[in-house]
Phi, psi and omega in degrees: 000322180325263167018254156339298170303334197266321194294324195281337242225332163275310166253041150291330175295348181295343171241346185279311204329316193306308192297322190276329150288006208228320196279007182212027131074075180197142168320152191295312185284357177296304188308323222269042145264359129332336170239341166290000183247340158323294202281343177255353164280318206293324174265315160319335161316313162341296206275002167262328197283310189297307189308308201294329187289310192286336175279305198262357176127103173304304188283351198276323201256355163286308145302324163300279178323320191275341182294306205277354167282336179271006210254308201288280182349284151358293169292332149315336187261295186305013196277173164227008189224156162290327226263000186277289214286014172269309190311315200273340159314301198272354130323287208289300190291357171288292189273016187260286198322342176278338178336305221255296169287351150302297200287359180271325178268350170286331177308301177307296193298332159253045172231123169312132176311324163303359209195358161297323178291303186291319180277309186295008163276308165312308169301321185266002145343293202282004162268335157305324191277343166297312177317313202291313160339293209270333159309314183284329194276331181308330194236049136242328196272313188308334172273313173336280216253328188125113188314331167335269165329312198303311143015274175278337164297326187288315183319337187280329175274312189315321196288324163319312211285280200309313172324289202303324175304302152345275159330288192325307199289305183296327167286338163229131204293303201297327173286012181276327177307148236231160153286157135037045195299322158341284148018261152355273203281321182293318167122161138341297182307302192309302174319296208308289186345300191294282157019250175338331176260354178276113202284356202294306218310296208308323177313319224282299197295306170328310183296319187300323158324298164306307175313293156340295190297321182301299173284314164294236204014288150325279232279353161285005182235020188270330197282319142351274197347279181324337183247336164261022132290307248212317208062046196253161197299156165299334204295300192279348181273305193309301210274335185288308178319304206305330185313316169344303191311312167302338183289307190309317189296333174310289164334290180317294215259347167258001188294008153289329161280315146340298198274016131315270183319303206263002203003189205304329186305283176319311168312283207314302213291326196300326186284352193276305186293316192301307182288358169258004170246000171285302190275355165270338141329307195259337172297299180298105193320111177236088186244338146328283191286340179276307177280014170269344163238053171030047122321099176301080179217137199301154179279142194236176186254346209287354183278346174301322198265350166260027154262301157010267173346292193286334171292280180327319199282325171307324179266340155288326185289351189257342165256329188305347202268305165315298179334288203264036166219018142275330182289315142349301211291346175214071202294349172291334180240054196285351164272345197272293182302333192304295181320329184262002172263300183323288192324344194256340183284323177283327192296331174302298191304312154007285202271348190253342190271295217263352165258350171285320171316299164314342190251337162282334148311316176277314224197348170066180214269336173320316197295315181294319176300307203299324177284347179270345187289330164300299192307313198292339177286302198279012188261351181247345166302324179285336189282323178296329179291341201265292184317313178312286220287347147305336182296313244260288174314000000 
């Protein structure tokens, strides 16, 4: 639930943005420092969260965070300026971000390696499905209700999340644990160092990077697209952006076989390639595509969600893959690593959401899809050629 709630709390704005620019008379790309303010606490944090998490108790600082995320959350819906709900954003991403990575290095710590992949899939189902939750509720409640309320309903999940983690901690001694002493005697400095001196580690976080600018940097504008093509309800840009999710739950529910069939390698390219024919699917006008299967049909919007659709599914087989060689890459400091990998997915997002603004003010979203359908293949060539030659050693 944690999850969930913190994942909804991250791409809920991916469908609010039309709306949230429009109730404070501002451009769309303008707006999106709501989400570029998210993402960069939400990744700085990072470098507080993994050392404190490997000392003081991985589910304890897990719990810690979502109480304080429902009050901050919250506190996003009373704002009256763009630049107060950039503040409460960028708050809210400070105590949202240890939620997801922290709970991924608790997992690494009690999950055998051979089942690391297949469970941190699962787990991440329920965050997926927070992801799908907050796109969608984003462009459905927003119309219902207003983006504000869209707010307090998550804040109304952090707080379900923070009750239940509570009970836990009290009912169970084992969610009480502590690092490490070792941990302990080595020091802050000491992780980052073990981190950092790992050349597997430093590739890993490089890639994470890229990955991040690239697909968000596009995927943060399809909904934005979608309503100046189409002219569509907040209702209907929320469900479609939300189809990401479905891809992923796809993903979620075959990764045994997949990573059966196709192993990691296969995994990484197939996705790389499934997400470059998604966004040229969204680049491309589709009345293109209607008259490449003789359809007499007016250009429609309903192919977007199964390019949607098709994006999810692609970045999951290429990130879970990734994901689960950050939990690896230094299991003596694995909260430490989790965390400086989460800090490279937002600081990419960051840099890929704020240079996507400039290119959709100017020049509008095709240009974006199209550098990412080029880019994400040859960025998953380097990483599978990266798997090979580990395997290899």
């Amino acid at each position: 639930m944690a999850g969930f709630a913190s994942q909804a709390e991250v791409r809920v704005t991916d469908s609010l943005l039309p709306q949230i620019a429009a109730d404070f008379h501002t451009t769309v790309g303008a707006a999106a420092i709501v989400v570029t303010a998210y993402a960069l606490t939400h990744g700085i944090i990072q470098f507080v969260a993994g050392p404190a998490a490997d000392r003081f108790g991985k589910f304890r600082t897990v719990a810690i965070a979502s109480l304080l995320a429902t009050l901050l959350v919250a506190a996003c819906g009373t704002v009256s300026s763009i630049p107060q709900l950039a503040i409460a954003r960028l708050m809210t991403g400070a105590v949202a971000g240890w939620v997801i990575p922290i709970s991924m290095a608790y997992i690494g710590d009690v999950t055998p390696h051979e089942r690391t992949q297949p469970i941190l899939a699962r787990y991440a189902s329920g965050y997926i499905l927070g992801q799908l939750f907050g796109q969608a509720a984003g462009g459905v409640l927003g119309d219902l209700i207003g983006w504000r309320y869209v707010f307090f309903v998550l804040a109304g999940l952090f707080g379900i999340a923070a009750v239940g983690l509570m009970m836990e901690l009290v009912i169970d001694p084992r969610t009480r644990a502590s690092g490490s002493s070792a941990q302990a005697s080595r020091g802050v400095i000491a992780d980052y160092v073990i981190v950092l001196s790992n050349p597997f580690a430093r590739l890993i976080l490089i890639i994470g990077v890229i990955e991040a600018a690239l697909a968000w940097g596009a995927f943060a504008y399809i909904g934005a697209d979608l309503h100046a093509r189409f002219a569509l309800s907040f209702t209907l840009i929320g469900l479609t952006v939300a189809f990401f999710g479905v891809g992923g739950l796809i993903y979620a529910a075959l990764v045994k076989h997949f990573v059966y069939r196709l192993g990691q390698t296969g995994l990484t390219l197939g996705g790389g390639l499934v997400i470059a024919a998604a966004f040229l699917a969204l680049a491309v006008e589709p009345a293109w595509w209607l008259a490449f299967l003789a359809l007499a049909v007016e250009p429609a919007w309903w192919l977007a969600p199964v390019a949607t659709t098709a994006i999810g599914l692609g970045f999951y087989m290429f990130h879970n893959t990734l994901q689960t060689k950050a939990t690896q890459m230094t299991p003596e400091a694995r909260g430490t690593a989790v965390s400086f990998f989460t800090s490279a997915l937002y600081l990419g997002q960051t840099i890929g959401v704020a240079a996507g603004a400039l290119v959709i003010d100017r020049l509008g979203a095709v240009p974006l899809y199209i550098g990412t359908a080029i880019a994400f293949p040859l960025l998953a060539q380097w990483f599978a050629s990266l798997l090979r030659r580990r395997s290899i050693e």
